[in-house]
C-alpha positions as CSV (number, residue, x, y, z in Angstrom):
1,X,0.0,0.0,0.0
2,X,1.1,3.6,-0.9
3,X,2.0,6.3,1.0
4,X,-1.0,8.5,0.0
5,X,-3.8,5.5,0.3
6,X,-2.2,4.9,3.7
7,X,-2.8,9.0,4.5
8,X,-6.4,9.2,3.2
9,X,-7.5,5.9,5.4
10,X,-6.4,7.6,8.7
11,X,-8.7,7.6,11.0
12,X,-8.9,10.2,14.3
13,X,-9.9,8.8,17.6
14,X,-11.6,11.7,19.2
15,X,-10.8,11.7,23.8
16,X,-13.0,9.0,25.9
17,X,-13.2,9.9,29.5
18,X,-13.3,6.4,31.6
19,X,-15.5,4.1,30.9
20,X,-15.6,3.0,34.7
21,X,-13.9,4.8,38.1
22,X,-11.1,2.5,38.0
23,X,-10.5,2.9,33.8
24,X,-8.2,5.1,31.9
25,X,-9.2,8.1,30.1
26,X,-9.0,7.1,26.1
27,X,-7.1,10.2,24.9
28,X,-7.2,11.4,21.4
29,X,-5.6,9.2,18.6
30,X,-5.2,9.0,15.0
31,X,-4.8,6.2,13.2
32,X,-2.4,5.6,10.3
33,X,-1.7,2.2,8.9
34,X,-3.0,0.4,12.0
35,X,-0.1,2.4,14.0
36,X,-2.0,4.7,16.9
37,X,-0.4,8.1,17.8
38,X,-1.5,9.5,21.1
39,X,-1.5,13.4,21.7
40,X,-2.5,14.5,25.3
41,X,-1.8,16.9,27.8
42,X,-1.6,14.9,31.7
43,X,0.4,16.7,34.6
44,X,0.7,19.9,32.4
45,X,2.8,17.7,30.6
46,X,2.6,17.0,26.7
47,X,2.9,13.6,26.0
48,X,2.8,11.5,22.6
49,X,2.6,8.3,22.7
50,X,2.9,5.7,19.3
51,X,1.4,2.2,19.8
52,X,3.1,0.1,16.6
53,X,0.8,-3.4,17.9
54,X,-1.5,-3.4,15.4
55,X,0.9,-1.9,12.8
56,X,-0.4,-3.0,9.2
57,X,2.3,-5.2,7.2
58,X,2.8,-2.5,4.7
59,X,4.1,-0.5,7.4
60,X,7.1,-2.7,8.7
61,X,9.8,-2.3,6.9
62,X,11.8,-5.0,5.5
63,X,13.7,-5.6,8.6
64,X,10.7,-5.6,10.4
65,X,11.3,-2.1,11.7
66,X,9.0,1.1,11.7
67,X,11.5,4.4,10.9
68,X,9.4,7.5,13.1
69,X,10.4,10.8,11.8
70,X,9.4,13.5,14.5
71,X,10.0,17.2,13.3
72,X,10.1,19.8,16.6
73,X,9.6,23.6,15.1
74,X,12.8,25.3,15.1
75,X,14.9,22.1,15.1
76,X,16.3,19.0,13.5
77,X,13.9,16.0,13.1
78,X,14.5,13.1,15.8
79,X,14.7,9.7,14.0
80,X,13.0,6.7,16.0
81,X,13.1,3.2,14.8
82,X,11.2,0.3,16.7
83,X,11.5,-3.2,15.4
84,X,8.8,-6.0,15.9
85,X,10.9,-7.3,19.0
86,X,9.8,-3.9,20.4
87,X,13.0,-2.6,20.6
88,X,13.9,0.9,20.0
89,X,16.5,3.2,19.1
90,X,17.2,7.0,18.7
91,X,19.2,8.1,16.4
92,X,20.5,5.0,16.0
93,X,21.1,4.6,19.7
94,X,19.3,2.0,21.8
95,X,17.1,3.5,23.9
């Protein structure tokens, strides 16, 4: 599957509150080749969090890695790579 039919099938998962007292809020998500990005603010904090689980095949790379380009204004972009193992690196350092 192609970059651009992978783009147009995203999917945004709009903030859940808890579905019981004890449950985690479900925080906002968008979808992109079955790979989940989380944006949220919690303790003032802004967090992202990517879930690669349910990655689609097309997404893995041959070496059964997914490459995660993140661009911060102002700045160079910070490559992240996690493999299927679930091991991840930074710039080409484990993390």
């Amino acid at each position: 599957m192609d970059d651009e039919t992978l783009n147009a099938q995203a999917r945004f998962l709009p903030y859940a509150g808890p579905m019981l007292a004890d449950d985690p809020p479900s925080y906002p998500c968008i979808e992109i080749g079955g790979v989940q990005v989380y944006g949220y603010v919690k303790d003032g904090e802004l967090r992202v969090a990517v879930h690669f689980d349910g990655a689609d095949p097309e997404v893995w790379g041959e070496d059964r890695s997914v490459p995660v380009k993140i661009d911060l204004t102002g700045g160079d972009p910070y490559l992240f790579v996690a493999d299927a193992e679930g091991n991840e690196w930074i710039n080409g350092v484990p993390a």
